[in-house]
Backbone as JSON, one array per atom type, in Angstrom:
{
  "sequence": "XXXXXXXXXXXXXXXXXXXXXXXXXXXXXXXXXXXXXXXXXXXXXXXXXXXXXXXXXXXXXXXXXXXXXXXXXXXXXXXXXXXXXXXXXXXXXXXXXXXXXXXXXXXXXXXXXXXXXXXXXXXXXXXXXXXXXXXXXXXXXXXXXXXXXXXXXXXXXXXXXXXXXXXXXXXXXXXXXXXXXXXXXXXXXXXXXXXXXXXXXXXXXXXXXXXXXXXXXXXXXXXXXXXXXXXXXXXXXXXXXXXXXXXXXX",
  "N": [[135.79, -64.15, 89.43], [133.94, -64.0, 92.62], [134.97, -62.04, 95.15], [135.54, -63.59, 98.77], [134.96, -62.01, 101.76], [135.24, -62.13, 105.23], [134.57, -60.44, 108.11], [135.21, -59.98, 111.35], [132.76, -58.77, 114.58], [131.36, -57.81, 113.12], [128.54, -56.41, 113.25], [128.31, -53.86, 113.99], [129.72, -50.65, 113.7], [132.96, -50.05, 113.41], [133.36, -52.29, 112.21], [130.78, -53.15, 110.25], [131.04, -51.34, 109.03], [132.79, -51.32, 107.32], [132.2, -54.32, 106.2], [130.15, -53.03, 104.66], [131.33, -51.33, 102.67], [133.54, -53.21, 101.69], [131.32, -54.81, 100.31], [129.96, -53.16, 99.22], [132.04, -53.06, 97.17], [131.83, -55.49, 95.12], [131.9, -57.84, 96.29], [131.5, -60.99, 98.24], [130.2, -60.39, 101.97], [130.89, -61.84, 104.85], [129.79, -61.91, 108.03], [130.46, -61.86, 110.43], [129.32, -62.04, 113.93], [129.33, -62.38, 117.17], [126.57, -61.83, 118.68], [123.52, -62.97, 117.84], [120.93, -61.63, 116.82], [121.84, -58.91, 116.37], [123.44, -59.47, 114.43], [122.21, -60.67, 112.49], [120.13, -58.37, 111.93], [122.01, -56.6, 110.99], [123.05, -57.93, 108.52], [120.75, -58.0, 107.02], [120.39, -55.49, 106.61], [122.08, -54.83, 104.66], [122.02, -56.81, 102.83], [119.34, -55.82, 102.19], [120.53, -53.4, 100.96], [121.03, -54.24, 98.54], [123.86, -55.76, 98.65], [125.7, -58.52, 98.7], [125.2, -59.76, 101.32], [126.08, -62.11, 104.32], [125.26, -63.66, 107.57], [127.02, -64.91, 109.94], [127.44, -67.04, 112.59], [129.9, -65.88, 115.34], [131.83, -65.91, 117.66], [134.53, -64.54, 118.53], [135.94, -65.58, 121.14], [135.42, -68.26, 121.87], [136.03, -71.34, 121.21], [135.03, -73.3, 120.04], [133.09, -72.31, 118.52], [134.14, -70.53, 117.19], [135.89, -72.9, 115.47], [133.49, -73.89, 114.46], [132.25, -71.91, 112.63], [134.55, -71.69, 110.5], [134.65, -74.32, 109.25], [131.72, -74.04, 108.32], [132.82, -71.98, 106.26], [134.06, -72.96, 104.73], [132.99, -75.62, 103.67], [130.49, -74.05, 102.59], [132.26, -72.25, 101.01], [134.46, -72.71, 100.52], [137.12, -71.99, 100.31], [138.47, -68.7, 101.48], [139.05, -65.44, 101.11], [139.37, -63.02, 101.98], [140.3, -61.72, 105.32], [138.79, -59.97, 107.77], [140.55, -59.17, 111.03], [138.32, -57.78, 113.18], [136.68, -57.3, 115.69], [136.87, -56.39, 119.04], [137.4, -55.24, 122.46], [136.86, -52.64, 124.89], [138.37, -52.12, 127.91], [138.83, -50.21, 131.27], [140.46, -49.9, 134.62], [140.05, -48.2, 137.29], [139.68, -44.2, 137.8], [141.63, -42.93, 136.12], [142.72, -44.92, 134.79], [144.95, -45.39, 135.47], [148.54, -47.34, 135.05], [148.81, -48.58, 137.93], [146.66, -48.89, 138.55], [145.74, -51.24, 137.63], [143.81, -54.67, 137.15], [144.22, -57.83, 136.98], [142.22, -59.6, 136.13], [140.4, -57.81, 134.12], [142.96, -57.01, 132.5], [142.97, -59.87, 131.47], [140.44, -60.25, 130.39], [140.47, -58.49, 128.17], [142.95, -59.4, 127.02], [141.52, -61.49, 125.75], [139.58, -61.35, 124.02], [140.94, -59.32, 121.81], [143.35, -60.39, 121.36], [144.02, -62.91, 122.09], [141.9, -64.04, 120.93], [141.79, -63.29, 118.42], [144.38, -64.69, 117.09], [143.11, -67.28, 117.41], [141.07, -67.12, 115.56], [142.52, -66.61, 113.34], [144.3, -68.28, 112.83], [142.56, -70.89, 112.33], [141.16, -70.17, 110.09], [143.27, -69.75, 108.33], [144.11, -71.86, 106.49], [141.93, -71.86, 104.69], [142.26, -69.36, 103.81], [144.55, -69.83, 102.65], [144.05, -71.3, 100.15], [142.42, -69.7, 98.62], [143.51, -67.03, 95.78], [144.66, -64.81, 96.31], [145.24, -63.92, 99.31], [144.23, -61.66, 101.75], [145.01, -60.21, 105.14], [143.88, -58.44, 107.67], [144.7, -56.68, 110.7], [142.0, -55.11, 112.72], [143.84, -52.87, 114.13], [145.98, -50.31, 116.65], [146.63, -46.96, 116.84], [147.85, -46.65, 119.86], [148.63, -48.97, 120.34], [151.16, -48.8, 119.13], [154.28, -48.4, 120.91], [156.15, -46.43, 119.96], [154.77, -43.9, 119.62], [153.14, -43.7, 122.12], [155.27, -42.94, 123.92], [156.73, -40.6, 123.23], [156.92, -37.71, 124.01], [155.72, -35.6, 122.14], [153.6, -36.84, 121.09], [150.38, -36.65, 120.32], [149.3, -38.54, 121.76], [150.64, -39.38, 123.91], [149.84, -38.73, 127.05], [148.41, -40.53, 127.67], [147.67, -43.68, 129.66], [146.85, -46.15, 130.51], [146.43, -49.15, 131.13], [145.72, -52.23, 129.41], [144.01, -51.99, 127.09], [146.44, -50.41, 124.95], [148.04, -52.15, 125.29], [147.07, -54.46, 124.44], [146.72, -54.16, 121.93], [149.24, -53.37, 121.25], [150.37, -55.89, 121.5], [149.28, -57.21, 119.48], [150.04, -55.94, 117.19], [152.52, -57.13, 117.22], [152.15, -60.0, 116.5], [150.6, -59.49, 113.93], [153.0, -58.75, 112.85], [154.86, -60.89, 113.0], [152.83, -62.89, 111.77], [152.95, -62.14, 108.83], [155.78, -62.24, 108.26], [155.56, -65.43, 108.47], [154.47, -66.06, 106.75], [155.41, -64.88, 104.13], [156.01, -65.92, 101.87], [154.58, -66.43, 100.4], [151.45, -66.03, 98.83], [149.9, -64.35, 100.25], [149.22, -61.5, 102.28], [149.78, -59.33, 104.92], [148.76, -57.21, 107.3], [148.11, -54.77, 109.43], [146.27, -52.15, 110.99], [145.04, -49.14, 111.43], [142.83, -47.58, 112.12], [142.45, -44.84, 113.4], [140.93, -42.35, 115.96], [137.92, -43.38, 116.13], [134.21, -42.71, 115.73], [132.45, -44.47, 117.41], [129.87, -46.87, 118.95], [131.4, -48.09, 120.58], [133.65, -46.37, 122.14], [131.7, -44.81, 123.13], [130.88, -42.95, 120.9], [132.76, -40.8, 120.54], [135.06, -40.17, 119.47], [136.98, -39.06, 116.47], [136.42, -39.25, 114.06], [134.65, -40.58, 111.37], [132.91, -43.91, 110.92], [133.19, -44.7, 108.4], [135.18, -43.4, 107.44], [136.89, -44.96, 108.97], [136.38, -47.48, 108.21], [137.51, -47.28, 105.5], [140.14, -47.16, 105.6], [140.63, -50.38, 106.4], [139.71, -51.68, 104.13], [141.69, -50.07, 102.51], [144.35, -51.65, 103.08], [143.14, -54.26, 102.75], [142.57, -54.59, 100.15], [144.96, -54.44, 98.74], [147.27, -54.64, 95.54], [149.34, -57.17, 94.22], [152.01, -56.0, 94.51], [151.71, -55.1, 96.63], [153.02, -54.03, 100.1], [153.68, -55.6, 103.15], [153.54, -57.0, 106.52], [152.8, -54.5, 108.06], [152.22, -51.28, 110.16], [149.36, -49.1, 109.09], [147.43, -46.43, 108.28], [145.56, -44.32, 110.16], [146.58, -40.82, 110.19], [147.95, -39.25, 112.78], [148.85, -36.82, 113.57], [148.87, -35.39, 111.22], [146.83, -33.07, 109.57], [143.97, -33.55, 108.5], [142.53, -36.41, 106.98], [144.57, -37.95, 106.44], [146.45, -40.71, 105.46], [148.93, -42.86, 106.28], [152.28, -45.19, 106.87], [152.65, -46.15, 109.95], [154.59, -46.11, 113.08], [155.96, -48.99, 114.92]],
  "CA": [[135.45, -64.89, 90.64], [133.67, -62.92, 93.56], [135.93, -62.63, 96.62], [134.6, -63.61, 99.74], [135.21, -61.31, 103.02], [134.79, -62.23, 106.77], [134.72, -59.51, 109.21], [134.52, -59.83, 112.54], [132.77, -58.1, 115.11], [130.2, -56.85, 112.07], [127.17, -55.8, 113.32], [128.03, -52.8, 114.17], [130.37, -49.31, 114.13], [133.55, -50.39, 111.92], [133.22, -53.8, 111.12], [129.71, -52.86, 109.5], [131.17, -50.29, 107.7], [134.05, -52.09, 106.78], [131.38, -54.84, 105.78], [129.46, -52.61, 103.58], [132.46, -50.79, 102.04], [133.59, -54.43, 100.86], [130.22, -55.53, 99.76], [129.92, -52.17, 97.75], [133.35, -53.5, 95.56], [131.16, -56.64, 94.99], [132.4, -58.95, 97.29], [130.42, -61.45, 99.04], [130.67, -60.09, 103.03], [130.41, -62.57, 105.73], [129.33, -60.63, 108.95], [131.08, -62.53, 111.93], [129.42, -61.26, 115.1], [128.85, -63.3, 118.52], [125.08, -61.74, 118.96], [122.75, -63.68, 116.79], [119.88, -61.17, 116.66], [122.3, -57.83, 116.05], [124.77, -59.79, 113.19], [120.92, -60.87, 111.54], [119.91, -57.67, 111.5], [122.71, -55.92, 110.22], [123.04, -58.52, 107.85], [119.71, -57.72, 106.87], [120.82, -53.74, 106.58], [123.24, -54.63, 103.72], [121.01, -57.23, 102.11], [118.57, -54.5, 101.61], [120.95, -52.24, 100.14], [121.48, -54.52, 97.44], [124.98, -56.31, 98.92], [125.62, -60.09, 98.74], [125.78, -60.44, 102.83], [125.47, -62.99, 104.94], [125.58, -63.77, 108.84], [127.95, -66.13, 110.19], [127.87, -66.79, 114.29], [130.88, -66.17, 115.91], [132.18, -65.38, 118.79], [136.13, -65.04, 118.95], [136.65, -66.12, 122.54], [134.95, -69.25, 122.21], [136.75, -72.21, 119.9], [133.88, -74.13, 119.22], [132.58, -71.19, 117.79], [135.22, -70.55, 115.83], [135.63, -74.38, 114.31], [131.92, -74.3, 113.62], [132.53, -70.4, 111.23], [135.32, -72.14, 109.63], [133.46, -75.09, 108.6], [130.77, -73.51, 107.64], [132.66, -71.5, 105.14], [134.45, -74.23, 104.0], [130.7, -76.18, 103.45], [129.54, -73.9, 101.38], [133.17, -71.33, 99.67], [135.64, -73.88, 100.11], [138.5, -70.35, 100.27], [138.69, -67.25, 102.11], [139.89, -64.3, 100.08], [139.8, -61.76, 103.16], [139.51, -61.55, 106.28], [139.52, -58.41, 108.8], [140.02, -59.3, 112.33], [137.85, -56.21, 113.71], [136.0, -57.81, 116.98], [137.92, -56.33, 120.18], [136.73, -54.87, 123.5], [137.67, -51.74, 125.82], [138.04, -51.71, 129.7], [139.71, -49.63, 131.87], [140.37, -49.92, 135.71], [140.08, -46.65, 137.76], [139.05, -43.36, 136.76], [142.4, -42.23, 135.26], [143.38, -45.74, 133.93], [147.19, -45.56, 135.73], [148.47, -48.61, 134.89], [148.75, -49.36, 138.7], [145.06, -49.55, 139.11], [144.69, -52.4, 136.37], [143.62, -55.53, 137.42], [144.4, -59.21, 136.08], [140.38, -59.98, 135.32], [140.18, -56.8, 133.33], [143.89, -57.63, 131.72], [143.01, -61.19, 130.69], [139.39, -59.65, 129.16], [140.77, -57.69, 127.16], [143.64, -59.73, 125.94], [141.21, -63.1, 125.62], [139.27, -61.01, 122.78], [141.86, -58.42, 120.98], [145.25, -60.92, 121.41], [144.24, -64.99, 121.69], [140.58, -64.3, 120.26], [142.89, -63.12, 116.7], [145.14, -66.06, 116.77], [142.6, -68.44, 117.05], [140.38, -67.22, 114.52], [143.44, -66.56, 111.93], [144.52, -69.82, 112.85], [140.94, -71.61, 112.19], [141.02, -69.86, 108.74], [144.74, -69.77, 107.4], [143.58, -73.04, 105.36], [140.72, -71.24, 103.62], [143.45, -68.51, 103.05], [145.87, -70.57, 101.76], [143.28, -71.9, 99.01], [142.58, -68.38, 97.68], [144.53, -66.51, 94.88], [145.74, -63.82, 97.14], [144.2, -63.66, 100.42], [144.7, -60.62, 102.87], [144.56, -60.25, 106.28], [143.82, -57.13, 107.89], [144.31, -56.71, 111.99], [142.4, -53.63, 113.2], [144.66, -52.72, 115.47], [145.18, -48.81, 116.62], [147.99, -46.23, 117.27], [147.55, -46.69, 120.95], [149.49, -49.68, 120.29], [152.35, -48.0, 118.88], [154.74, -47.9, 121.48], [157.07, -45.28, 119.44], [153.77, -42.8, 119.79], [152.95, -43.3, 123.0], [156.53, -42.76, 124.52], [156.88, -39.8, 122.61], [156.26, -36.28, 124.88], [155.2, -34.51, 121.5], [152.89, -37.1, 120.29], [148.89, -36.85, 120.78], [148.92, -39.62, 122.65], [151.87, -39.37, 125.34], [148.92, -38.51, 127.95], [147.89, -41.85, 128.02], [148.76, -44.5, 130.85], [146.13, -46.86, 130.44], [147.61, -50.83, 130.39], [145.09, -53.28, 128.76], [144.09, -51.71, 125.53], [147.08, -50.31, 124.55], [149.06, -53.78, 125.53], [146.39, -55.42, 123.73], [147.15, -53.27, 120.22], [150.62, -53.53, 121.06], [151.01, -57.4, 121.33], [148.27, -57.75, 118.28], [151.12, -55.58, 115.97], [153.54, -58.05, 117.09], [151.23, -60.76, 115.84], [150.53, -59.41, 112.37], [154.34, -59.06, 112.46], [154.95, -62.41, 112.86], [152.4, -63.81, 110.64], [153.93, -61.61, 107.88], [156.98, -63.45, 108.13], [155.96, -66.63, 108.23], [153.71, -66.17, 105.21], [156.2, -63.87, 103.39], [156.74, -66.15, 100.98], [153.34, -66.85, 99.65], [150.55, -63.99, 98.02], [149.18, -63.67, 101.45], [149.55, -60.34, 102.67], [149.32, -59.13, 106.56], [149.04, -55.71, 107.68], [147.22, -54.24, 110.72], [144.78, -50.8, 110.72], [144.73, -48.09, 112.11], [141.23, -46.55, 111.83], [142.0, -43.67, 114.12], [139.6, -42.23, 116.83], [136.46, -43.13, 115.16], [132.99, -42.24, 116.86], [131.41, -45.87, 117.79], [129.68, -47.62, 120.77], [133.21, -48.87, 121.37], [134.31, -44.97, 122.78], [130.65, -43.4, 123.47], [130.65, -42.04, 120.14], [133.62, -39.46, 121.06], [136.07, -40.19, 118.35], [136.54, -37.56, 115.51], [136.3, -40.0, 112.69], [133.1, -41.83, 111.02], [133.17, -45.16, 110.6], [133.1, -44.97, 107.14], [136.48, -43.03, 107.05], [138.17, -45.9, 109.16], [136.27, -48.62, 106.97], [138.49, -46.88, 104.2], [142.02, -47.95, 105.86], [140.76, -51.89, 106.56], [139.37, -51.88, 102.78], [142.8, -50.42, 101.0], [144.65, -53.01, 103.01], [142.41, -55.82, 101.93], [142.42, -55.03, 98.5], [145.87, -54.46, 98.63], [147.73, -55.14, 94.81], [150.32, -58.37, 94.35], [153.11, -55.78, 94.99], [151.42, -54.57, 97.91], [153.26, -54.33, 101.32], [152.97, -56.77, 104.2], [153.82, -56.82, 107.96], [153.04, -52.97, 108.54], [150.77, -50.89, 110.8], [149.58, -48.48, 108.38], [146.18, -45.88, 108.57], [145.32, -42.99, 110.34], [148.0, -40.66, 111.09], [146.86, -38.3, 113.96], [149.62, -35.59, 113.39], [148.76, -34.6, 110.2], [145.33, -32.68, 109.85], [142.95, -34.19, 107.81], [141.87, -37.46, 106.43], [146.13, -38.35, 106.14], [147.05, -42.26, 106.09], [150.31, -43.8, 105.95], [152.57, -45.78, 107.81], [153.04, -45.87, 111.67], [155.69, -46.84, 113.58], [155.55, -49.69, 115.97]],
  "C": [[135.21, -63.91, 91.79], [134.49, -63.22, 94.81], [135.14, -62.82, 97.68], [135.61, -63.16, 100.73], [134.84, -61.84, 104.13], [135.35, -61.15, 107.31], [134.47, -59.82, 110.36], [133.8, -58.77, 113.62], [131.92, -57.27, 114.11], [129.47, -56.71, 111.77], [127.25, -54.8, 113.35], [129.62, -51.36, 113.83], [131.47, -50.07, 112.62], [133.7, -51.24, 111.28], [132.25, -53.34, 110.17], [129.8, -52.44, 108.35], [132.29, -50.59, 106.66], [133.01, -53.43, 106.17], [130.44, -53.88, 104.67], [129.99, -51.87, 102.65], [132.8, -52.22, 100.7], [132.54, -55.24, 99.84], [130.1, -54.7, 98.3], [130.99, -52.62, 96.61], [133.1, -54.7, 95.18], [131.39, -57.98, 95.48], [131.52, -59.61, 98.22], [130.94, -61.19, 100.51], [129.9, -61.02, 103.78], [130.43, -61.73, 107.02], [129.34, -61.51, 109.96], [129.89, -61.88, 113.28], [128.62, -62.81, 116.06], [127.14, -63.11, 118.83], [124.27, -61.8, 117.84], [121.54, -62.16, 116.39], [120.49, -59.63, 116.04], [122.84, -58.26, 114.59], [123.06, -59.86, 112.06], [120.64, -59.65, 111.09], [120.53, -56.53, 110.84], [123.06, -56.42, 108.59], [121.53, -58.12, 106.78], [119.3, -56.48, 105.66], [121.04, -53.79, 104.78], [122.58, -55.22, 102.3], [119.89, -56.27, 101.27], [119.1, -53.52, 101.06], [121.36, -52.79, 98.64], [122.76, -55.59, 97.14], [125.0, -58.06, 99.2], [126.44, -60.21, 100.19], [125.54, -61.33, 103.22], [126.33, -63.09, 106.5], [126.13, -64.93, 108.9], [128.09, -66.03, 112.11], [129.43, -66.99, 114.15], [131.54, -65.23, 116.65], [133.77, -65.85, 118.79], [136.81, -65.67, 119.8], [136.21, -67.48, 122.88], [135.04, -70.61, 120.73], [136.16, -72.82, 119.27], [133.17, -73.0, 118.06], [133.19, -70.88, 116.07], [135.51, -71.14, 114.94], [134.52, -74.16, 113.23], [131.98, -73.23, 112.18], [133.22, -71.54, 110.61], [135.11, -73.12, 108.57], [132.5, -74.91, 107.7], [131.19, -72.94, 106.23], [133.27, -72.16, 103.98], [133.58, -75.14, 102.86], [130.92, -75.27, 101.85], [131.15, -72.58, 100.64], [134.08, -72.29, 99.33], [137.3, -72.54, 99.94], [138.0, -69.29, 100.79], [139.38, -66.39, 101.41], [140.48, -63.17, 101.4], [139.61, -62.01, 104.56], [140.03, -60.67, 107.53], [139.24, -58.68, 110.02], [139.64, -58.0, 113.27], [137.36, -56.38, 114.99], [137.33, -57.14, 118.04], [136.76, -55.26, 121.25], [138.03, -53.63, 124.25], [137.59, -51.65, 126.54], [138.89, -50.95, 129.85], [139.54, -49.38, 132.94], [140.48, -48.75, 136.28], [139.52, -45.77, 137.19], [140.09, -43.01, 135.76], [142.73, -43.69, 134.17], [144.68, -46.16, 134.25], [147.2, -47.06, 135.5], [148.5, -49.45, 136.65], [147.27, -50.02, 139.7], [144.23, -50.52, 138.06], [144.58, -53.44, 136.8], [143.68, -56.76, 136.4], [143.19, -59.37, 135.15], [140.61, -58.83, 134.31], [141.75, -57.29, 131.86], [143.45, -59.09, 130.5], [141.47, -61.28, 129.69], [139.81, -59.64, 127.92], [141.47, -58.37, 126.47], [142.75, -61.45, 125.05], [140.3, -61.99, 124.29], [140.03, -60.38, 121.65], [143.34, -59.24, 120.92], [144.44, -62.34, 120.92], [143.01, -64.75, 120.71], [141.0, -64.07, 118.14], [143.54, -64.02, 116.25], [144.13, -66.89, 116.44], [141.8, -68.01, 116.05], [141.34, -67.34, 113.02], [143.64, -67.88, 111.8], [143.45, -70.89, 112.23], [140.86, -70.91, 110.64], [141.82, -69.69, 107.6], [144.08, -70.77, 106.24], [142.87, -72.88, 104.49], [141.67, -69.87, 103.12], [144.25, -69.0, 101.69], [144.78, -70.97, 100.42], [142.47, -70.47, 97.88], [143.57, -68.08, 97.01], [145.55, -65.75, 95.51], [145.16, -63.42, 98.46], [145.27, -62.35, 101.14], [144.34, -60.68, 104.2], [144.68, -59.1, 107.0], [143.21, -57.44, 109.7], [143.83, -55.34, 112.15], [142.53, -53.5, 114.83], [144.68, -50.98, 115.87], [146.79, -48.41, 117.31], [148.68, -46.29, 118.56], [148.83, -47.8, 121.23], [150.8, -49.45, 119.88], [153.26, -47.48, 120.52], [155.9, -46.46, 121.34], [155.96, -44.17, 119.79], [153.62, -42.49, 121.55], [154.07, -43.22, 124.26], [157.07, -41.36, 123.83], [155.93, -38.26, 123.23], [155.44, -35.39, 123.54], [154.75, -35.27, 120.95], [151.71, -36.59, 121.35], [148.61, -37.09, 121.89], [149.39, -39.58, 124.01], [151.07, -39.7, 126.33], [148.33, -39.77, 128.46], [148.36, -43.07, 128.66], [147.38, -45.74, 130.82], [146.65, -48.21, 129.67], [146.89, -51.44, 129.38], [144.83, -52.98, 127.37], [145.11, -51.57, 124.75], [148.23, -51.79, 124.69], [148.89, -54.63, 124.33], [146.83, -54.93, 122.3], [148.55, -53.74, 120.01], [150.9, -54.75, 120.35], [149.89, -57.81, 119.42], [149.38, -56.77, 116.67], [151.68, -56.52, 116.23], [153.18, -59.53, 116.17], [151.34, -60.91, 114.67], [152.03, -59.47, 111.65], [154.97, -60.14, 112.19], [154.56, -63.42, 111.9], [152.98, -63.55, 109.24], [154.61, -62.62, 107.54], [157.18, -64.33, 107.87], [155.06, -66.66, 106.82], [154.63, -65.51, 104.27], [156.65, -64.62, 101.93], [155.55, -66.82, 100.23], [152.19, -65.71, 99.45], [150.16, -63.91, 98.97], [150.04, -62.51, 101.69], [148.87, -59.56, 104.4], [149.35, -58.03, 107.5], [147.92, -55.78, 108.9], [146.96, -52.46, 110.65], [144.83, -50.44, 111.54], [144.13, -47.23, 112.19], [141.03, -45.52, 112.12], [140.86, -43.68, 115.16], [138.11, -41.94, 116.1], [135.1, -43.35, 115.95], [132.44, -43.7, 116.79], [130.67, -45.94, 118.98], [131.27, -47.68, 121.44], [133.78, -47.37, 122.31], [133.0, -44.31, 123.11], [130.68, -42.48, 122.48], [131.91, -40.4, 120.46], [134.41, -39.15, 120.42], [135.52, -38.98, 117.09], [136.05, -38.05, 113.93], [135.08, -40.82, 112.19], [133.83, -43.35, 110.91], [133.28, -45.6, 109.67], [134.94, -44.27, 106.81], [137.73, -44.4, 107.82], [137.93, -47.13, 108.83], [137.36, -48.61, 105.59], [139.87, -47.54, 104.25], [141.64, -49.15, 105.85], [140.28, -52.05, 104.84], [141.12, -51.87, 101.82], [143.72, -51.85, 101.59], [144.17, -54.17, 103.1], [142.49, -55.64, 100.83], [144.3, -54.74, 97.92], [146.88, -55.35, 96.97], [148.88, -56.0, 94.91], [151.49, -57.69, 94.54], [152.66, -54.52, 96.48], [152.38, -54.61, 99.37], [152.4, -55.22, 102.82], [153.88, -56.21, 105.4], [153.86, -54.93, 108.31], [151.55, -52.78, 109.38], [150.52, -49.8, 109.7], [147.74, -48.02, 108.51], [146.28, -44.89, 108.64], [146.41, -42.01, 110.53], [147.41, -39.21, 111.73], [147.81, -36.97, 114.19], [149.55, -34.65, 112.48], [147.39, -34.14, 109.6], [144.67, -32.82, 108.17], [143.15, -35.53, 107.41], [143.2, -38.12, 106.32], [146.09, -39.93, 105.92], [148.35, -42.7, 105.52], [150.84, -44.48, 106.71], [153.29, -45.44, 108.69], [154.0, -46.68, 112.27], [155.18, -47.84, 114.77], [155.58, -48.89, 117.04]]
}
């Protein structure tokens, strides 16, 4: 039976690649994205390589949106095998970012795509979960969120004072933590990704990582085996030089 994938946010950078990663292990990939004309033509991309894709509107921050996906895959799979909530956005107020130059608007951005825009789509698709063999759910979330890292004078990160993203990562581990739990007792499995700094639009291309190396972390935890681990952050690890992944502390 072919599994079926939703990604969000997968027109472009790591959904995409995280979409064509999945497609390559023969999986039918549904290719979430809010802009009709980018999700088509990436959709398009994958199609042409041979991959059983297909576009699906949807826009996380907007519920109708969301119903209508769900529906849809309902319509025509009737189960969800995967699905990687990848869609999220980056602001930052000021030039340095201090957290005392962040503003509410910018705050409630950020958390209305990377925090509620996750709930409601998990939420809107648990049901097509639940009707799969072993569904996974994969948040990519990011070290940033790690408050053990970035409280830590001899990590990487320390340097960083910037509220909204890192809030947003934060509260979106707590999340996957949660759902864990309450699923813990059924084959779902609920981890959150940590792709590392990987070169996209999303950063200006500045990150050290392809998109294909942090497609790799949202892939093993989706395909994750029946004695797989659940409720972890688990990915890149930015201390140890090269390609490393294991698991990160909250």
């Amino acid at each position: 039976m072919t599994q079926i994938a939703l990604i969000t946010g997968a027109n472009k950078g790591i959904g995409y690649a995280t979409a064509r990663l999945l497609g390559e292990l023969g999986m039918t990939v549904l290719l979430g994205a809010r802009d009709e004309t980018r999700g088509v033509a990436a959709t398009k991309e994958l199609s042409g390589a041979g991959l059983d894709a297909r576009f699906v509107a949807l826009d996380v921050t907007d519920a109708a949106s969301v119903t209508a996906a769900a529906d849809l895959v309902t319509a025509e799979f009737g189960r969800l095998d995967i699905l990687v909530n990848n869609a999220g956005i980056l602001r930052v107020d000021g030039p340095a970012g201090a957290p005392s130059a962040t503003t509410l608007p910018t705050l409630r951005e950020v958390f209305e795509t990377n925090v509620y825009g996750v709930v409601t789509v998990t939420n809107a698709f648990l049901p097509l979960l639940r009707q799969a063999p072993a569904a996974r759910i994969v948040n990519v979330s990011s070290e940033v969120g790690s408050i053990s890292s970035l409280t830590d004078p001899a990590s990487p990160l320390f340097a960083l004072t910037s509220v909204p993203y890192p809030a947003s990562k934060a509260a979106l581990n707590m999340i996957t933590a949660m759902y864990a739990k309450e699923l813990r007792d059924t084959p779902i499995k609920v981890n959150a990704a940590n792709p590392g700094y990987t070169a996209t639009d999303f950063n200006s291309h500045h990150g050290f990582r392809t998109p294909e190396q942090a497609a790799r972390v949202c892939a093993h935890l989706a395909t994750l085996p029946a004695d797989g681990p659940s409720g972890l952050l688990w990915g890149h690890l930015i201390t140890i030089e090269g390609d490393q992944n294991g698991v990160l502390a909250w």
